[in-house]
KEBA-312008 format. One record per residue: residue number from 0; x, y, z of N, C-alpha, C in turn. Coordinates in steps of 0.02 Angstrom, whole numbers. Each point is the difference from the previous one (the first is absolute). Example, Ala and Ser with C-alpha at 12.3 -4.5 7.8 and 13.67 -1.06 7.14 Angstrom:
2
   pase      n_X      n_Y      n_Z     ca_X     ca_Y     ca_Z      c_X      c_Y      c_Z
      0      660     -284      390      -45       59        0       45       60        0
      1      -18       53      -36       42       59        3      -39       55       37
END
This chain:
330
   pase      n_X      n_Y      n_Z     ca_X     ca_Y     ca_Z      c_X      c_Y      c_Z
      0     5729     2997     6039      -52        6      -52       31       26      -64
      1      -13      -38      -54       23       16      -64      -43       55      -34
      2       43       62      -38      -23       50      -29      -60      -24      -42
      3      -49       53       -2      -57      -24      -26       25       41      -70
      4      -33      -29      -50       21        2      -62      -41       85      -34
      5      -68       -1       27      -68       42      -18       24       44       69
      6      -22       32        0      -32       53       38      -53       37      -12
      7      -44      -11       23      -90       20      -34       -7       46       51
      8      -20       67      -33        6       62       22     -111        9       10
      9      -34        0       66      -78       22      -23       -8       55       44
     10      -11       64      -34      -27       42       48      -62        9       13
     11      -24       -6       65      -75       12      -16      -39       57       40
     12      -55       34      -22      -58       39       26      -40        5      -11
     13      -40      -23       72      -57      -16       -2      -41      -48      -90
     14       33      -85       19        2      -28      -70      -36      -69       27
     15      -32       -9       66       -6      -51       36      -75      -38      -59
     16      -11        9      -44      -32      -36      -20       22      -55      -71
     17       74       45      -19       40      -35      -27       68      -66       11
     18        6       12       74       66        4       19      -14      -79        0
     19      -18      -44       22      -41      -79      -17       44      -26      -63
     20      -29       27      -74        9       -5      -54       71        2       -2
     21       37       65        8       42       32       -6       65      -59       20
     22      -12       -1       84       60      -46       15      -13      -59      -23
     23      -42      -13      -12      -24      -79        1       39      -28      -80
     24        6       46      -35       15        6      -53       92      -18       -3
     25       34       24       40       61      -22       15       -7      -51       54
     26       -6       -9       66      -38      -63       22       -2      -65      -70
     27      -40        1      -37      -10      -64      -32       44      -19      -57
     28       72       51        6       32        1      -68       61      -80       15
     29        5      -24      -52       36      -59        5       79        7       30
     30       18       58      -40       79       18       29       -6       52       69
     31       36      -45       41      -25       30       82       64       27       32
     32       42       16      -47       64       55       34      -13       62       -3
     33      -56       35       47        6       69        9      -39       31       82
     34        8       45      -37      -23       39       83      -38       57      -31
     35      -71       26       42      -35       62      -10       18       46       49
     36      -19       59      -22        0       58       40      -40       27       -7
     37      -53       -9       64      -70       27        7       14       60       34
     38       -1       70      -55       23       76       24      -96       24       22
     39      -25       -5       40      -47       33       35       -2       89       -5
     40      -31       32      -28       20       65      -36      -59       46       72
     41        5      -22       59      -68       24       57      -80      -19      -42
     42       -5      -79        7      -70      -14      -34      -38       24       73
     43      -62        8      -17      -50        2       65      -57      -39      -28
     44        0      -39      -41      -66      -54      -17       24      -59        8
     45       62       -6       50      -18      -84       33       57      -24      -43
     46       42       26      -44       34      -26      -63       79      -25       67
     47        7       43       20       59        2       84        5      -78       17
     48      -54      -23       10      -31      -61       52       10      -42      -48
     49       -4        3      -62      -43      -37      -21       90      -34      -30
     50       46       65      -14       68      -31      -23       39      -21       41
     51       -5       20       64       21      -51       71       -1      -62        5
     52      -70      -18      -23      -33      -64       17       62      -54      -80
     53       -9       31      -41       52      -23      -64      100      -17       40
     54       21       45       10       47      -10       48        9      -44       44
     55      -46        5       71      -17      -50       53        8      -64      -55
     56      -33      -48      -38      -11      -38      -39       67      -31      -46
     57       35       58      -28       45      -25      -35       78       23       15
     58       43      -10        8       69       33       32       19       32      -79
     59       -1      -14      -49       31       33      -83      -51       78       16
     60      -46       24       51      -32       54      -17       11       47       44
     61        6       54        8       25       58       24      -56       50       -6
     62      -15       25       62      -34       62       -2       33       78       34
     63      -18       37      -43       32       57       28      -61       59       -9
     64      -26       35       67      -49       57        9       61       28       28
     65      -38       76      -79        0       70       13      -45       52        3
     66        8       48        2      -26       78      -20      -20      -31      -43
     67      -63       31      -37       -9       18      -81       41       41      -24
     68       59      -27      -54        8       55      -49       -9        4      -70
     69      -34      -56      -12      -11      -31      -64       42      -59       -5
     70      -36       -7      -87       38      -68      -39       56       31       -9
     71       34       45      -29       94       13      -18       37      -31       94
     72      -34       50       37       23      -15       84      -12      -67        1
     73      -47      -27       10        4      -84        4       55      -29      -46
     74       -1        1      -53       61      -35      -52       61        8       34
     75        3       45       20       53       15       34       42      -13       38
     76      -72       -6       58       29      -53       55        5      -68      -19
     77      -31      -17      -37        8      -76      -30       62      -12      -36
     78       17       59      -27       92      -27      -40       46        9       52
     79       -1       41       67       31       -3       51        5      -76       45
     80      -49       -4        7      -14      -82       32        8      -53      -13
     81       17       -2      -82        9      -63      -45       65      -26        3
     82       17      -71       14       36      -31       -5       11      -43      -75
     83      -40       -8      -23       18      -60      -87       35       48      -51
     84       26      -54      -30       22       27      -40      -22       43      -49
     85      -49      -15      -29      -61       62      -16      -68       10       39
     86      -30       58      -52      -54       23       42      -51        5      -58
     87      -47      -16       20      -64        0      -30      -55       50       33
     88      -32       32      -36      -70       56       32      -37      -46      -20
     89      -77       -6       63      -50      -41      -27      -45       65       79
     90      -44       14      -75      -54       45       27      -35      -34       32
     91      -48        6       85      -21      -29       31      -78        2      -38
     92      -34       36      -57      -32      -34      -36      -12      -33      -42
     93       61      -21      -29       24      -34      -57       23      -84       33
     94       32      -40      -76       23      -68       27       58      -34      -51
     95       27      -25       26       27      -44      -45      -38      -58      -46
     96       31        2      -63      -56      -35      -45       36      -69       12
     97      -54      -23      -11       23      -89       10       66      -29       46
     98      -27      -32       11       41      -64       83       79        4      -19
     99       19      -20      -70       72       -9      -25       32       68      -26
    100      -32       61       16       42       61      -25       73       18       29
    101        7       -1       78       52       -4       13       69      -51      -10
    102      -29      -66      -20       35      -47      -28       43       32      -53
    103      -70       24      -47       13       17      -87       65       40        3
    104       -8       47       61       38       71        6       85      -24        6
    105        1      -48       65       37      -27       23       52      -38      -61
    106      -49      -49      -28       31      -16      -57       44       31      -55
    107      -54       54       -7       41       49      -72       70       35       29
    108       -6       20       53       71       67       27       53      -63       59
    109      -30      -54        6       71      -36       41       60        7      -19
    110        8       -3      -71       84      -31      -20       19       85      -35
    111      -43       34      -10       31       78      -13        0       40       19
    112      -44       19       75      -11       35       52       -8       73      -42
    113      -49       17      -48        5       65       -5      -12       39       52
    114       30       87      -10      -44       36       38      -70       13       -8
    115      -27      -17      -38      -62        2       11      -58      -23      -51
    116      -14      -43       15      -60      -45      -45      -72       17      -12
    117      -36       29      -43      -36       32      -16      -76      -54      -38
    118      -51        5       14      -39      -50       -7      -66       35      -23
    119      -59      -16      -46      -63        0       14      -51      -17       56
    120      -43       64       -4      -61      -26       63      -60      -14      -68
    121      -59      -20       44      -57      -27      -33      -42       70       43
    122      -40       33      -31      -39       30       41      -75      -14        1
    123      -53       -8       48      -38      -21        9      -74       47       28
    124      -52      -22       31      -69       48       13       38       -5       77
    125      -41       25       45       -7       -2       73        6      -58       33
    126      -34      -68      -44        5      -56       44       58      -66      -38
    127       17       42      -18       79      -35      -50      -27      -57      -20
    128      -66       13      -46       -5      -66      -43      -29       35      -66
    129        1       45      -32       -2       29      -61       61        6      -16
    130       19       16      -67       62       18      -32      -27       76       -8
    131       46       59       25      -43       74      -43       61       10      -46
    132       75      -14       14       47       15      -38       49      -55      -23
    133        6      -14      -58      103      -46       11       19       45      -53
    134       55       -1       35       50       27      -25       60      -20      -76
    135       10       27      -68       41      -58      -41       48        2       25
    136       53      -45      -42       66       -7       11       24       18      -29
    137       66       29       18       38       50      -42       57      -26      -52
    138       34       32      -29       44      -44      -45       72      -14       21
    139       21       13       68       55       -6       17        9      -87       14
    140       55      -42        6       22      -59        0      -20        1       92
    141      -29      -53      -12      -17      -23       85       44      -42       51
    142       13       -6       47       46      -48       36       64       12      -28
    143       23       48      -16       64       32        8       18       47        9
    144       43        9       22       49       60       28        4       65      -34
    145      -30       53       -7       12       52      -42       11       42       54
    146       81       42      -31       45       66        7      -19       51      -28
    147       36       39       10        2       69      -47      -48       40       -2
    148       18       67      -15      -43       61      -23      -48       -7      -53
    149       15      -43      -65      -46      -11      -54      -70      -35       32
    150       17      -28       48      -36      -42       24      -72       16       70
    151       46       51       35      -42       34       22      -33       39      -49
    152       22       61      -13      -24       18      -51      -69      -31      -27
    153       13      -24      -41      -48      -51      -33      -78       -1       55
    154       13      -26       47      -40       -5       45      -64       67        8
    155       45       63        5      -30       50        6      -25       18      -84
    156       12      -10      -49      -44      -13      -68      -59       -7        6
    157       17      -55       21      -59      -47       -8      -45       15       68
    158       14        8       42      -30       20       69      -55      -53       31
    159      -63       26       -1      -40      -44       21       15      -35       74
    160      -16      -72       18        5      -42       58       88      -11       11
    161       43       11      -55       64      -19       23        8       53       55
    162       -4       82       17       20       32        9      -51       28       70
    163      -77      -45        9      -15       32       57      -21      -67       44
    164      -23       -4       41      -26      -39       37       60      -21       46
    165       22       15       51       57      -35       50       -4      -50       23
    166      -73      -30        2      -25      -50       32       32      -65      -73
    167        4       23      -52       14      -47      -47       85        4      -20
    168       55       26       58       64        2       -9       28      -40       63
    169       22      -52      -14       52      -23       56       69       42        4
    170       22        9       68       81       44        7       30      -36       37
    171       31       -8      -39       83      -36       74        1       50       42
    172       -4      -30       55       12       47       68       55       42        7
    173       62      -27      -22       66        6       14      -10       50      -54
    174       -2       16      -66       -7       52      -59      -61       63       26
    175      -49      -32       49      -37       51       27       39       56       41
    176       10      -44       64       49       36       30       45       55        0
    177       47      -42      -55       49       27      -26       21       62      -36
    178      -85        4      -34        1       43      -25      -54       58       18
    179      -27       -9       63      -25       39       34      -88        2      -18
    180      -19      -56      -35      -59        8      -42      -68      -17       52
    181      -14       58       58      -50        5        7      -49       45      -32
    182      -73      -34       41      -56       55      -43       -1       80       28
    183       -9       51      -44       -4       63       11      -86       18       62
    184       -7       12       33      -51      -13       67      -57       66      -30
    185      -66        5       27      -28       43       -7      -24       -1      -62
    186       13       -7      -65      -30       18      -60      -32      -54      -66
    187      -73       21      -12       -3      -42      -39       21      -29      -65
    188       14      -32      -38       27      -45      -60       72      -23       13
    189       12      -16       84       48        0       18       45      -87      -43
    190      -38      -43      -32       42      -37      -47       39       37      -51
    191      -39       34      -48       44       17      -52       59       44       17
    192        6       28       72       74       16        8       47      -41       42
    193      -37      -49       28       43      -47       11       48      -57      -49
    194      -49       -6      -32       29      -51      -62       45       46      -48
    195      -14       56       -3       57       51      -62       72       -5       52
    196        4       10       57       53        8       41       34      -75      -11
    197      -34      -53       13       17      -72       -3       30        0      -50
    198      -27        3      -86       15      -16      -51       47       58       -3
    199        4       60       -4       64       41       18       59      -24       14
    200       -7      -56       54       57      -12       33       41      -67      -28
    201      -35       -3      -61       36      -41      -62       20      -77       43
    202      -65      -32       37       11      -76      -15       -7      -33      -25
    203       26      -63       12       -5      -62      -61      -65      -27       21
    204      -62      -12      -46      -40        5      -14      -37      -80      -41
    205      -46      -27       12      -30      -61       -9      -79        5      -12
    206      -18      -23      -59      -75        7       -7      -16      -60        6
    207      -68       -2        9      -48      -55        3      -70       15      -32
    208      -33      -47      -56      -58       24      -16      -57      -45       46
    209       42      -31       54      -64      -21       38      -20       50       30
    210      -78      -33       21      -57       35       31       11      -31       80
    211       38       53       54        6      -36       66      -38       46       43
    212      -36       55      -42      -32       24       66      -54       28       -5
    213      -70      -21       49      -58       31      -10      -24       73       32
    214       -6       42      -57      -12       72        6      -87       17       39
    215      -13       16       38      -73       -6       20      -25       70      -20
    216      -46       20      -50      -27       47       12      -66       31       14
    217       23       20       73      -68       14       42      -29       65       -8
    218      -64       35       22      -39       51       -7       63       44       -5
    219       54       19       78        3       63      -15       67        1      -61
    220       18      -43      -42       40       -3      -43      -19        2      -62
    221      -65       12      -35      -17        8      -51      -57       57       -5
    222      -28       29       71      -32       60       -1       46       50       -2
    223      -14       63      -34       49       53       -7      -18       52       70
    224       33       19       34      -21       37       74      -11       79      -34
    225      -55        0       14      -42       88       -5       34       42       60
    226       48        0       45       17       27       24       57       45      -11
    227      -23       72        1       46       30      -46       89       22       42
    228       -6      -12       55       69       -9       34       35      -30      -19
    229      -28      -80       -5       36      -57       -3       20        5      -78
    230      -43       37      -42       15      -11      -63       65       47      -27
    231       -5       64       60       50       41      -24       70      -18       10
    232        8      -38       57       53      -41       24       38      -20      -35
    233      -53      -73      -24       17      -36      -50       38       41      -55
    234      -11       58      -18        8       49      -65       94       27       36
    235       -1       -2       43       39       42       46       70      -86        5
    236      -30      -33       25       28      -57        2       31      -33      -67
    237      -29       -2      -47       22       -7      -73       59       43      -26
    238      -14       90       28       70       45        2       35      -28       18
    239       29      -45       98       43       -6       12       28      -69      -50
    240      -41      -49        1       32      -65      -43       52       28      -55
    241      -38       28      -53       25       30      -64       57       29       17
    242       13       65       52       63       11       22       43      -33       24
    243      -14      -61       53       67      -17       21        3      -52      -61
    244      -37      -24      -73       32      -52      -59       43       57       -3
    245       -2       51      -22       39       47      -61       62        4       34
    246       -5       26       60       59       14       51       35      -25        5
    247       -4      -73      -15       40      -63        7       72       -3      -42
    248       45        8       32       71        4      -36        9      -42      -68
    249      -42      -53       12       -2      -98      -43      -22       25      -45
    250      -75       49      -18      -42       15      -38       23       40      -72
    251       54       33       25       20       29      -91       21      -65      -39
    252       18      -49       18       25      -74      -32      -45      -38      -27
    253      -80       21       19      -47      -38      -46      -64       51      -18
    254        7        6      -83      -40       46      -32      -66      -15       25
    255      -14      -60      -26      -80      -31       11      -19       -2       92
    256       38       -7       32      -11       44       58      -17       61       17
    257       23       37      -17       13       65       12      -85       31      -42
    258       -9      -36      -71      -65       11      -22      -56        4       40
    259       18      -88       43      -65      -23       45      -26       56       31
    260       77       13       53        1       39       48      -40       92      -10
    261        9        7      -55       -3       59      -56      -91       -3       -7
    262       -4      -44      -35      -80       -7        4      -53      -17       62
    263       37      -26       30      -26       -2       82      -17       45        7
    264       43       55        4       -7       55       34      -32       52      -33
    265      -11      -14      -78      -32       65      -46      -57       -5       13
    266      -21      -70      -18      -84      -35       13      -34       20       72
    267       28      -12       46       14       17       81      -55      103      -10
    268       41       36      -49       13       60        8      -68       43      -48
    269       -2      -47      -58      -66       18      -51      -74      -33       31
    270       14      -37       29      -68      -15       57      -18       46       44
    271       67       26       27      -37       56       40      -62       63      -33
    272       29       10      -53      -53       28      -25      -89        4      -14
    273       -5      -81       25      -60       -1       11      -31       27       69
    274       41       24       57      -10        5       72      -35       81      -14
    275      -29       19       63      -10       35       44       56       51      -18
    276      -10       88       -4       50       45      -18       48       -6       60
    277      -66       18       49       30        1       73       80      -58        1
    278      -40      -64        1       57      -67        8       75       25      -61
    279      -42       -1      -54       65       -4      -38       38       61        9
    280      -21       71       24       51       59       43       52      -52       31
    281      -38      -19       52       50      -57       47       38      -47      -10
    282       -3      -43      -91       23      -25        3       49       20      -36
    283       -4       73      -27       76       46      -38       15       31       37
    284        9       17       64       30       14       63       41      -46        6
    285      -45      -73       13       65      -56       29       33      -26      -30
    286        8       10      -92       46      -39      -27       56       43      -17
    287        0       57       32       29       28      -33      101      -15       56
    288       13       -6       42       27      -40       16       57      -59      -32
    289      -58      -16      -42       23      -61      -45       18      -15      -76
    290       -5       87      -25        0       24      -73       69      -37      -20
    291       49        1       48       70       -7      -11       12      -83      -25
    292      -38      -43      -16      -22      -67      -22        6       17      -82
    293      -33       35      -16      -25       28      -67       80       -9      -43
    294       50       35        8       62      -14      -30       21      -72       -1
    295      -11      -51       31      -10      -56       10      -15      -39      -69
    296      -55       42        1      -55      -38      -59       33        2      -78
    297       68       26        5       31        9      -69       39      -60      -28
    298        0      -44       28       39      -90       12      -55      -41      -16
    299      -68       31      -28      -32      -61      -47       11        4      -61
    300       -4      -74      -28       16        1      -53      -55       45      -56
    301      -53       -4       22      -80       -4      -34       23       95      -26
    302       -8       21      -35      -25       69      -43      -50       47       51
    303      -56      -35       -5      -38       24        7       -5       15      106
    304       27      -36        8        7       -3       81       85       63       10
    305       15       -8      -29       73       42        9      -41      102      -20
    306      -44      -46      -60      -24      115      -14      -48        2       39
    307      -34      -18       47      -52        6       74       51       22       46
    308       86      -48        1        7       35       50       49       68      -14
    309        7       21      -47       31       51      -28      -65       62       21
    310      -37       -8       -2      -88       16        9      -15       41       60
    311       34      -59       52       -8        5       47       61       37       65
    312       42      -10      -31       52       36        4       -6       74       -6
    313      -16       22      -65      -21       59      -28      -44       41       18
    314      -62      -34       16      -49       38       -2      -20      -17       78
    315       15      -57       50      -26        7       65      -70      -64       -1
    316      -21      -27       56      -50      -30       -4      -85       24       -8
    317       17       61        4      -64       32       17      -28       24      -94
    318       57       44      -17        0       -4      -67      -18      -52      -72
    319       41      -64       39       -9      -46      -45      -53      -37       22
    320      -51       -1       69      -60      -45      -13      -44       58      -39
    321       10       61       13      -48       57      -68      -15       -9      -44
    322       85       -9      -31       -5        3      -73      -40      -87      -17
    323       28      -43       29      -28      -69      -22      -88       16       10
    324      -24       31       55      -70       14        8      -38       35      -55
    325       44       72      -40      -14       14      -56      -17      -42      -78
    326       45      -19       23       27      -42      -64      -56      -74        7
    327       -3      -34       39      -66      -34       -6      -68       35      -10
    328       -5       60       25      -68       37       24      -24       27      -86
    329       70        8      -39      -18       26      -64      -30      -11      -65
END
C-alpha cells in the first residue's frame, strides 16, 4: 500500500450528531490519497459505534478508543498513528469545504513540499449554511515558499487567523516529528501554543488564500460559560501559553512575537481585575511562579509593551494590576 499523501487527524467526543457531515466531507473529496484517524476521546453517546461502523466500511479509516483526555490527548494520538506525509486536524464538528479542497491542497505544496501550508477556513452558524465569519487575505505572496525570521515575524504583526486555528495549518509529519511538535495536554487555548512552537521552529512555510475549511459554530462555541472554574482556568491556562511563547529560546529573534506573546499575557492579566477578590487572590498566588517570563518581555520591539514590562518587573503583578486599576478608576 502506497503512503497516503493526507493524514486527516478527527478527534471526537461525544460529536455523533456531526460525525455524518464531518467524514462524509473527506469521503466525497475528489483527491482520494489519504487516510483518517478516527481518535475516539471515551464518547458515551454512541459516537464509538458509530466510528467503527466508518472503518468496517472503508480500509483508508482507522479507529482508535481511548480514555478521555481531551482534544490536545487526542491530537496526539493522531500524530502518533499517522502515516502521510502530512497531517491535517479536522474537528469532528467541523468539515472540509468543498469536494476539490484536498485536490487544491495537493496541488499547491506537490512540487515544494513546504513544511507547512497554511490556509483560510469559512466560518459558519450551527448548521453550516450561514456565513458568521470570512476571514481577509493577507498581504503576503501566496503559493510560495517563504523562509526566514522577517517572515515569521510578520505573521505575528499582523496576527489574527494566520497565527490561530490548527485546524487551518497543514504539517509535514516528518517536520512534526522531528521536531517534537506535539499538543501541550490539559489546558485550554491549547492552539496558540502550539502554533508559536511550530512557527518557532522556523519552517518553510506556504500560504493559501483559499477557503478549504468549514468552521461550525455551535451553541457551546459562541456562548460565554458562567462558570466561574472553568473561567478561572482559562485565566490560569492563558498564564501557561504566554509563558512557554516567552520561554522559547527562538523568541528573542522575533520582536513582533515577543509583543504578541507580551500582550497575550498583559490582556490575560488586566481582565482579571474584573473577578471576584477571592479568585483574583488566587490568581496572584498562581502566577507568581511565572513572573520570571516578564524579563522576556524586553525583546519587543513596541515602546510601550517593553515599559509594562519594565512595570512588571519592578513593581510585581499584584502592584501593577493596582496601579492600572487606579489609574483607570481616576
Amino acid at each position: 500500500m502506497k503512503q497516503p499523501f493526507f493524514s486527516i487527524i478527527v478527534p471526537v467526543y461525544n460529536a455523533k450528531q456531526y460525525l455524518d457531515e464531518c467524514i462524509g466531507s473527506v469521503l466525497n473529496q475528489t483527491f482520494d490519497n489519504w487516510e483518517i484517524l478516527i481518535i475516539d476521546d471515551g464518547s458515551t453517546d454512541g459516537s464509538d459505534k458509530l466510528c467503527d461502523s466508518y472503518a468496517e466500511a472503508h480500509d483508508n479509516i482507522t479507529v482508535v478508543h481511548k480514555e478521555n483526555g481531551g482534544l490536545s490527548s487526542a491530537r496526539n494520538c493522531g500524530i502518533q498513528k499517522a502515516t502521510g506525509e502530512y497531517l491535517l486536524l479536522l474537528d469532528s464538528d467541523d468539515a472540509l469545504k468543498g469536494n476539490d479542497a484536498l485536490e487544491q491542497i495537493e496541488s499547491a505544496v506537490r512540487e515544494a513540499l513546504p513544511d507547512l501550508f497554511c490556509f483560510l477556513p469559512v466560518e459558519y452558524d450551527a448548521e453550516l449554511k450561514e456565513t458568521v465569519i470570512v476571514h481577509p487575505r493577507g498581504s503576503w505572496e501566496e503559493n510560495t515558499v517563504h523562509r526566514g525570521r522577517d517572515f515569521i515575524d510578520s505573521l505575528y504583526q499582523t496576527n489574527g487567523i494566520w497565527v490561530t486555528k490548527a485546524q487551518t495549518k497543514m504539517i509535514r509529519r516528518s517536520f512534526c516529528t522531528e521536531h517534537e511538535l506535539f499538543f501541550y495536554e490539559g489546558i485550554y487555548h491549547e492552539d496558540d501554543e502550539w502554533l508559536a512552537r511550530v512557527f518557532l521552529s522556523e519552517p518553510a512555510v506556504m500560504l493559501s488564500y483559499g477557503t478549504f475549511y468549514a468552521y461550525r459554530h455551535t451553541a457551546g462555541s459562541i456562548i460565554r460559560t458562567k462558570d466561574t472554574e472553568k473561567i478561572m482556568k482559562k485565566k490560569r491556562d492563558r498564564v501557561i501559553v504566554a509563558y512557554e511563547m516567552l520561554m522559547n529560546p527562538n523568541a528573542k529573534h522575533y520582536p513582533h512575537f515577543v509583543g504578541y506573546a507580551s500582550n497575550y499575557l498583559i490582556i490575560n492579566i488586566f481582565s482579571v481585575g474584573k473577578i471576584e477578590q477571592a479568585d483574583k487572590d488566587a490568581f496572584l498566588t498562581y502566577i507568581k511562579p511565572y513572573e520570571k517570563c516578564y524579563k522576556k518581555m524586553l525583546y519587543a520591539r513596541d515602546p510601550k509593551t517593553v515599559s509594562k514590562a519594565l512595570m512588571l518587573m519592578l513593581m510585581g503583578t499584584k502592584r501593577f494590576m493596582a496601579f492600572y486599576e487606579r489609574k483607570n478608576n481616576a
